[in-house]
C-alpha positions as a Markdown table, in Angstrom:
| # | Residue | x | y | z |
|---|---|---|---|---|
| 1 | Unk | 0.0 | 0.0 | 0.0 |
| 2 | Unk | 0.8 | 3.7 | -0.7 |
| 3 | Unk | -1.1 | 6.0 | 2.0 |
| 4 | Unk | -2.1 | 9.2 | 0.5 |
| 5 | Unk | -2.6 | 11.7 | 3.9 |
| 6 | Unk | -4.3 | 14.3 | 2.7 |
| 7 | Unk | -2.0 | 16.9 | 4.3 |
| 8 | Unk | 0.7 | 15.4 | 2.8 |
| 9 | Unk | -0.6 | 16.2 | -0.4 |
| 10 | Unk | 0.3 | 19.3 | -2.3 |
| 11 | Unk | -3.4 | 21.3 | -2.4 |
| 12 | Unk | -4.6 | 20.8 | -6.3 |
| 13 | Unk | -7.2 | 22.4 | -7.8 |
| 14 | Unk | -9.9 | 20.9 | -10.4 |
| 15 | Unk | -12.4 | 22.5 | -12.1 |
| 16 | Unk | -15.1 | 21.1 | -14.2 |
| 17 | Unk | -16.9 | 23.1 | -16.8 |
| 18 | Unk | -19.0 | 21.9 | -19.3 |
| 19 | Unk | -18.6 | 22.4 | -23.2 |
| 20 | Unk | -21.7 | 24.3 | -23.6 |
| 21 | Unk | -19.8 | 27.0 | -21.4 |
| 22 | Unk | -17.0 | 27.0 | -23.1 |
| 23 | Unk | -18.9 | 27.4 | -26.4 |
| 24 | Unk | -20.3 | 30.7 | -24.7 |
| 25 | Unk | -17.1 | 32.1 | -23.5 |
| 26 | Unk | -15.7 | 32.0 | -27.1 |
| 27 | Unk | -18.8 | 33.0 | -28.7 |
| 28 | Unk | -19.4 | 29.7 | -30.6 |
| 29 | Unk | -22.6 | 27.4 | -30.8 |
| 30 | Unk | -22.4 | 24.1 | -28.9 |
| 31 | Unk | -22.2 | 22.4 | -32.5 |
| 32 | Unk | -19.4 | 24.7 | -33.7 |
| 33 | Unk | -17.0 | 24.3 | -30.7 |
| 34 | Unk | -17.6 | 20.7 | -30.7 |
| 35 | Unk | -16.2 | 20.6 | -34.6 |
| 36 | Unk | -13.5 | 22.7 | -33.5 |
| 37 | Unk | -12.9 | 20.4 | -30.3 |
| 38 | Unk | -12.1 | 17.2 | -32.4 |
| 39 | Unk | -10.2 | 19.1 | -35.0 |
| 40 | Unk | -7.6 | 19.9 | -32.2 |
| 41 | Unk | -8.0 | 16.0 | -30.8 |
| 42 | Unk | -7.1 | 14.8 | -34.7 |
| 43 | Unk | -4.9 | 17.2 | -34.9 |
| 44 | Unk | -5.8 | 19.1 | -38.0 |
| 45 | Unk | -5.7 | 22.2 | -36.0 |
| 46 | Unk | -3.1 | 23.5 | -33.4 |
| 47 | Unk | -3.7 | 24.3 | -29.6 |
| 48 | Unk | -2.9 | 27.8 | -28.5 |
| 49 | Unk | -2.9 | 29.0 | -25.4 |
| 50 | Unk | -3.7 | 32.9 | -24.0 |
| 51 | Unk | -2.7 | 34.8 | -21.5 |
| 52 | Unk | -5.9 | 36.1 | -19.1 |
| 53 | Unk | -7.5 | 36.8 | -15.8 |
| 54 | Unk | -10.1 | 34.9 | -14.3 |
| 55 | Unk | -12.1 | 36.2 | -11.1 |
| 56 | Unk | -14.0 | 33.3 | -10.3 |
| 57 | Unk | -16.2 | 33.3 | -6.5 |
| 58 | Unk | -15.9 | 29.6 | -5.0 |
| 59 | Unk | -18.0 | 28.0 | -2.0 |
| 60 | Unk | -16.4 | 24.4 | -0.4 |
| 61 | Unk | -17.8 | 22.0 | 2.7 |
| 62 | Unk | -15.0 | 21.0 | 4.7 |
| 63 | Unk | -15.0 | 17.0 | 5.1 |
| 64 | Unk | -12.4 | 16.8 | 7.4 |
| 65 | Unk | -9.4 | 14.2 | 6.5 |
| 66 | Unk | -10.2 | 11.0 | 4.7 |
| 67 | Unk | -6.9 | 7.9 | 4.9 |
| 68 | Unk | -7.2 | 6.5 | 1.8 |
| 69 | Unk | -4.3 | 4.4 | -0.2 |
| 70 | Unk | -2.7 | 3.7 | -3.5 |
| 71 | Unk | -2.0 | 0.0 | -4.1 |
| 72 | Unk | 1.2 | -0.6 | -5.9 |
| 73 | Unk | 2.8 | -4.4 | -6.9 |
| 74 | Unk | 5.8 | -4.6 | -8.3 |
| 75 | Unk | 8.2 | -7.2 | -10.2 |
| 76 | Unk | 12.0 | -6.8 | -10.6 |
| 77 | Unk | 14.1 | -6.5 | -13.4 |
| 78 | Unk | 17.3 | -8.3 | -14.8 |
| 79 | Unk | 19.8 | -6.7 | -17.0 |
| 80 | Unk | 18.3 | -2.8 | -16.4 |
| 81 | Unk | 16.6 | -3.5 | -12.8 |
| 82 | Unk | 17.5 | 0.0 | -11.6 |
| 83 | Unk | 15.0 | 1.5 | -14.5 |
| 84 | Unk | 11.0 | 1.6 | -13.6 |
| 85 | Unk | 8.2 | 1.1 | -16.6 |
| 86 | Unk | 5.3 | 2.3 | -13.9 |
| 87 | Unk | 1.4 | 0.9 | -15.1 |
| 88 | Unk | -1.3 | 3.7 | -13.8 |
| 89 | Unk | -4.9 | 2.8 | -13.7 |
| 90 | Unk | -7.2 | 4.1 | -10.6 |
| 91 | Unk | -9.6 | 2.2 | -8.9 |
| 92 | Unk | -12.2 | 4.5 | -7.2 |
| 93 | Unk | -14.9 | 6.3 | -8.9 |
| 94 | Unk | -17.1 | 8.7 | -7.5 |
| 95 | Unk | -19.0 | 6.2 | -5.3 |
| 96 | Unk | -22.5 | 8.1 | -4.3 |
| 97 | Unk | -24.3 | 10.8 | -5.6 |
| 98 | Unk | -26.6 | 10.4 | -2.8 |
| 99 | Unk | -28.8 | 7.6 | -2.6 |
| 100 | Unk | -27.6 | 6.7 | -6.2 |
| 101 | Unk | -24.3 | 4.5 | -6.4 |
| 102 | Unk | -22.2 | 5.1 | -9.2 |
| 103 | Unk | -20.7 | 1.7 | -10.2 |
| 104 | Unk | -18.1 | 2.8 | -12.6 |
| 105 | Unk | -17.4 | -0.2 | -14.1 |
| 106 | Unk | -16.2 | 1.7 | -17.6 |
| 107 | Unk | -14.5 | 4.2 | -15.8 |
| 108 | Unk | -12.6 | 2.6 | -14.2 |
| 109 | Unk | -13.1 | -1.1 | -13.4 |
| 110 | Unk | -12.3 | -1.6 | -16.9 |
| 111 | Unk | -8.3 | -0.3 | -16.1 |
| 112 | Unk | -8.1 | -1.5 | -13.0 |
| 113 | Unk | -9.2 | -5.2 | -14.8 |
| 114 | Unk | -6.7 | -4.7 | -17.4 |
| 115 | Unk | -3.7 | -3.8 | -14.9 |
| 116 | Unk | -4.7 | -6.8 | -13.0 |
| 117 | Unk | -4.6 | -9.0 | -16.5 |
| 118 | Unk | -1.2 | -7.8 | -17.3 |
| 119 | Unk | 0.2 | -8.2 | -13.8 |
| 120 | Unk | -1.3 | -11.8 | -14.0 |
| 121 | Unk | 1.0 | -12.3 | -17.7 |
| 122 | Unk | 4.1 | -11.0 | -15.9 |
| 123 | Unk | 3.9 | -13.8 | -13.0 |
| 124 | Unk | 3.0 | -16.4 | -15.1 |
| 125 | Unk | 6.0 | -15.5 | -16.9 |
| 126 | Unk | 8.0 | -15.0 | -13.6 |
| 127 | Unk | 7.1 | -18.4 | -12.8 |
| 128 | Unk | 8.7 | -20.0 | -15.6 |
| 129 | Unk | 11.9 | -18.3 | -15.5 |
| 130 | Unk | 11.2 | -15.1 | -17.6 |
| 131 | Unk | 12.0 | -12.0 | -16.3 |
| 132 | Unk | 11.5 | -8.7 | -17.9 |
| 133 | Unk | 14.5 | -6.9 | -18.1 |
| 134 | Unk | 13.2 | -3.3 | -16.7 |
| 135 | Unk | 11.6 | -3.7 | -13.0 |
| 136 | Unk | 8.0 | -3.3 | -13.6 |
| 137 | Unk | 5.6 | -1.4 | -10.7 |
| 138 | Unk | 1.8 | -2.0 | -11.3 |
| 139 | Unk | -0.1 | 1.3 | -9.5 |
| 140 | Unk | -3.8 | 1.7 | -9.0 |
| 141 | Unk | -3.7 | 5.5 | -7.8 |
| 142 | Unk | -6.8 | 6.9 | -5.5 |
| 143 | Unk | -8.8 | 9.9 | -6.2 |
| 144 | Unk | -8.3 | 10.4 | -9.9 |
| 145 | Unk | -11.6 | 11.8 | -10.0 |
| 146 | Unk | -11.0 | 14.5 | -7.6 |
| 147 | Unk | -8.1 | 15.8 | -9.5 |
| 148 | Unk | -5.4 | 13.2 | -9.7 |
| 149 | Unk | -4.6 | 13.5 | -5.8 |
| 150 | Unk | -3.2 | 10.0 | -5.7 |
| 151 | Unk | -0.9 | 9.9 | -8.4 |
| 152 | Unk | 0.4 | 13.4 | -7.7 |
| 153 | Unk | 1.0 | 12.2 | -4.3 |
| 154 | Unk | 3.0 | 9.3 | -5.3 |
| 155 | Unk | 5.1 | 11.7 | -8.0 |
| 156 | Unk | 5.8 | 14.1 | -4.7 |
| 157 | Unk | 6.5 | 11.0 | -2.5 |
| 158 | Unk | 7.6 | 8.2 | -4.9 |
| 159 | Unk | 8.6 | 4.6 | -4.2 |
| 160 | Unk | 11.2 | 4.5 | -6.5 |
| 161 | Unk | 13.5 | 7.7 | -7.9 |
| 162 | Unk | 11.3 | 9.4 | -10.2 |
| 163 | Unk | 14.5 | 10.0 | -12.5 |
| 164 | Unk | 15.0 | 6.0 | -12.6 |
| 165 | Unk | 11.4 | 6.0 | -14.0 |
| 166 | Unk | 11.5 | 6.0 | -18.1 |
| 167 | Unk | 7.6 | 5.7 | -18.6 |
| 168 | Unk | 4.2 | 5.5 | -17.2 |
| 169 | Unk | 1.6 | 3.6 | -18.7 |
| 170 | Unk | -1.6 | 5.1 | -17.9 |
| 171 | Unk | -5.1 | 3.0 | -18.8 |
| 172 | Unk | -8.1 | 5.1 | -18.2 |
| 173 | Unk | -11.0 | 3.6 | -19.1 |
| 174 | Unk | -11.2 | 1.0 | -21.5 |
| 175 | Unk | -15.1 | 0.2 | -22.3 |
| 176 | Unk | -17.1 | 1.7 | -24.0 |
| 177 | Unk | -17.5 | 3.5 | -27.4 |
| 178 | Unk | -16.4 | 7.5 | -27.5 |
| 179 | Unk | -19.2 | 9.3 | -27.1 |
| 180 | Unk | -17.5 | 12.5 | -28.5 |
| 181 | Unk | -16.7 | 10.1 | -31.6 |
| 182 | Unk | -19.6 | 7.9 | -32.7 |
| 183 | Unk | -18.0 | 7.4 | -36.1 |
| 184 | Unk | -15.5 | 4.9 | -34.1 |
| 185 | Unk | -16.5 | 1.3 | -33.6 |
| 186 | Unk | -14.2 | -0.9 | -32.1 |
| 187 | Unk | -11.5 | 1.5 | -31.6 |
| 188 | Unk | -8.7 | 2.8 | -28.7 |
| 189 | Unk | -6.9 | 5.9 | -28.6 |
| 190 | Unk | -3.2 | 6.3 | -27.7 |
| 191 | Unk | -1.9 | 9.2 | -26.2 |
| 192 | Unk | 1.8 | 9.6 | -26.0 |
| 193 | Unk | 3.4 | 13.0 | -24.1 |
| 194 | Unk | 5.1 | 15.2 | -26.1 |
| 195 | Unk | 8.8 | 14.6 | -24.2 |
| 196 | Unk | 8.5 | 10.7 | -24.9 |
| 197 | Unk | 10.4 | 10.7 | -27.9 |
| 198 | Unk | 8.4 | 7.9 | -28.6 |
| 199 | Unk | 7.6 | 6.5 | -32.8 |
| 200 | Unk | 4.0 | 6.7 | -32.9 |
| 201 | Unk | 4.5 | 4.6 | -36.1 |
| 202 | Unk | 6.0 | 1.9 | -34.9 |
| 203 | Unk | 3.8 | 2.0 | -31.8 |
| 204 | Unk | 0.6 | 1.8 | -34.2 |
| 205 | Unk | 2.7 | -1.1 | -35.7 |
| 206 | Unk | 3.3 | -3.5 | -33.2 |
| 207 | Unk | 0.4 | -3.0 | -31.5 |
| 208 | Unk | -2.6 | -2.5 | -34.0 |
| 209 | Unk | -1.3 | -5.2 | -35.9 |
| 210 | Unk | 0.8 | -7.7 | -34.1 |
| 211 | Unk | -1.5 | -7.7 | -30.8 |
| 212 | Unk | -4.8 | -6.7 | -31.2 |
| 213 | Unk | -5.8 | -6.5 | -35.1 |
| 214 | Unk | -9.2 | -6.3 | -34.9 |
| 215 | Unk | -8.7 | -3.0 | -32.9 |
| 216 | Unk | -8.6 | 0.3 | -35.0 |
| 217 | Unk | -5.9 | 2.2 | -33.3 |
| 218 | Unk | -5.9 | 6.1 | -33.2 |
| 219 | Unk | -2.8 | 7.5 | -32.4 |
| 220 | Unk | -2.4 | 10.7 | -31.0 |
| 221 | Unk | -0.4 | 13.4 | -29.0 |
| 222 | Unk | -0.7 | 14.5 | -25.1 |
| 223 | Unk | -3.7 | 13.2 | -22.9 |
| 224 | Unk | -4.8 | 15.5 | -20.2 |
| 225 | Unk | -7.6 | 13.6 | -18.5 |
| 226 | Unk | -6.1 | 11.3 | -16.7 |
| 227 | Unk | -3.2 | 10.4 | -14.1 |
| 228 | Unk | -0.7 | 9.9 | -16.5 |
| 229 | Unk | -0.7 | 14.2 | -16.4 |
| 230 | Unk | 1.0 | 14.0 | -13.2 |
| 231 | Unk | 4.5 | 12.2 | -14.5 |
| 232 | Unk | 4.1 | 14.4 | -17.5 |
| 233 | Unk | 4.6 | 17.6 | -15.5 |
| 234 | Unk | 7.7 | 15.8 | -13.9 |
| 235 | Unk | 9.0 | 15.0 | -17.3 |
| 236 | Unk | 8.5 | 12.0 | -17.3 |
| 237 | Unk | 6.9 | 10.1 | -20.7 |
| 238 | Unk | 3.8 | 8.8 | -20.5 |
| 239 | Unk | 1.5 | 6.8 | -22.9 |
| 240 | Unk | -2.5 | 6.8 | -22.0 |
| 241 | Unk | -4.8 | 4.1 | -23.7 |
| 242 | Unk | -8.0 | 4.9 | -23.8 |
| 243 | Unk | -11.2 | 4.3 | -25.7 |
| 244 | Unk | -13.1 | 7.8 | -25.0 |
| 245 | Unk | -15.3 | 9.1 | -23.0 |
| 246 | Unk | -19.1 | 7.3 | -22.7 |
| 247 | Unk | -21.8 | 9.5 | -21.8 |
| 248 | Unk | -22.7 | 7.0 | -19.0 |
| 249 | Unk | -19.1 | 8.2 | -17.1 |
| 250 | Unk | -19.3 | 9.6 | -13.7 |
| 251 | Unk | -23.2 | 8.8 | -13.7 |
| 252 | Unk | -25.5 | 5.7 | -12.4 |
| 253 | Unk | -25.9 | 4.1 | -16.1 |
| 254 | Unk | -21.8 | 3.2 | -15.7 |
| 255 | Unk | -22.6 | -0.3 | -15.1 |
| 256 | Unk | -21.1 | -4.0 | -16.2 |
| 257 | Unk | -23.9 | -4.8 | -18.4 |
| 258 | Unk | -22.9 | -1.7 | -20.2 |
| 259 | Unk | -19.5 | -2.4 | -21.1 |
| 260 | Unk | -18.3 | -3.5 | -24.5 |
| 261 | Unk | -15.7 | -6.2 | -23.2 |
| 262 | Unk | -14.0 | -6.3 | -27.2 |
| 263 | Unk | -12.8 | -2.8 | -26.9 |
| 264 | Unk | -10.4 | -4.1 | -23.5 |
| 265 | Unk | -8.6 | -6.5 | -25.0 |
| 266 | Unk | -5.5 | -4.0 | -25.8 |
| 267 | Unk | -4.6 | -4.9 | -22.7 |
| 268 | Unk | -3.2 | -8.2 | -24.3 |
């Protein structure tokens, strides 16, 4: 276990607001920024950022302190033990919205089951005398939800040097059809950061074809919406697999019966 005290936790903001808003602030019809909005995510147009002041009046209920951990396994390596390949995928959801229990069984049981998969592979390996040459550490961070508090307290506090670590591996979720893309059946999107120096050719290679060929792989730049942000900012390279976001995420409908159980096999 990995215990995430709250005050030992550097104090992180998050702030949720919905595309319908931003379509206001920029003057733009809910249609129009959604066009725009996938053009960036394709990248057929460019990000920019802007300088500008935001006054913004906030309320908060204080909870009081809540112990909570991150759960970490790990395997060593052989020939480069001293260098860490860490696997990200977080187990808790949002849990109630009062009476109502929010399953999340997309987002994101459906890591969580593909970290536990993977983990399986690497001791049946172990067990028959095949070691991977890099040490291996398998982390299922807490409170992604609330702003990736439990993976940016394990980057302030880590279990191994954070300059011994050459990638994170973040899975977050891996379900259900993108709702923001309904043109894509059957598909995962790959996120690598932009300091990986990583080929996203010959990633699209091995994997789409070699592993999981009935998968259509979409390869991309930079994910922000997940715990893999929090290595990024330490410069450390990340890759994020993902099939998109379901409009059933964060709600009640995010349930078993729900999930499209084809779309997690890029886990093998």
């Amino acid at each position: 276990m990995h215990k995430t005290p709250a005050q030992g936790v550097s104090f992180h903001r998050k702030i949720d607001i919905a595309p319908s808003a931003v379509a206001k602030l920029f003057g733009m019809s809910p249609d129009e920024f959604k066009s725009v909005s996938n053009d960036i995510k394709d990248g057929r147009k460019r990000e920019k950022t802007y300088k500008t002041k935001l006054l913004m009046k906030t309320s908060y209920k204080k909870h009081g302190i809540v112990p909570t951990e991150n759960v970490l396994g790990y395997i060593e390596g052989t020939a480069k033990k001293d260098e860490f390949i860490i696997l990200t995928a977080h187990y808790d959801g949002r849990g109630k919205n009062g009476d109502v229990v929010l399953n999340g069984a997309n987002d994101n049981a459906t890591g969580v089951a593909a970290i536990i998969e993977i983990a399986e592979a690497f001791s049946i390996a172990l067990d028959n005398g095949h070691l991977p040459r890099r040490s291996i550490i398998f982390m299922m961070p807490v409170a992604e939800e609330l702003g990736g508090i439990g993976s940016l307290y394990y980057v302030e506090n880590p279990a191994v040097p954070l300059k011994n670590t050459i990638v994170d591996i973040n899975m977050d979720p891996l379900g259900r059809e993108d709702t923001e893309r309904p043109d894509l059946k059957n598909h995962v999107h790959i996120y690598c950061s932009k300091n990986g120096g990583v080929d996203l050719n010959d990633i699209r290679t091995k994997v789409g074809k070699e592993f999981v060929s009935s998968l259509r792989i979409e390869i991309k730049k930079s994910y922000k919406g997940s715990d893999n942000v929090m290595f990024e900012m330490r410069g450390i390279p990340a890759i994020a697999f993902t099939t998109g976001q379901s409009k059933d995420n964060h709600g009640p409908g995010d349930d078993p019966d729900r999930v499209e159980y084809k779309n997690s096999k890029i886990s093998q």
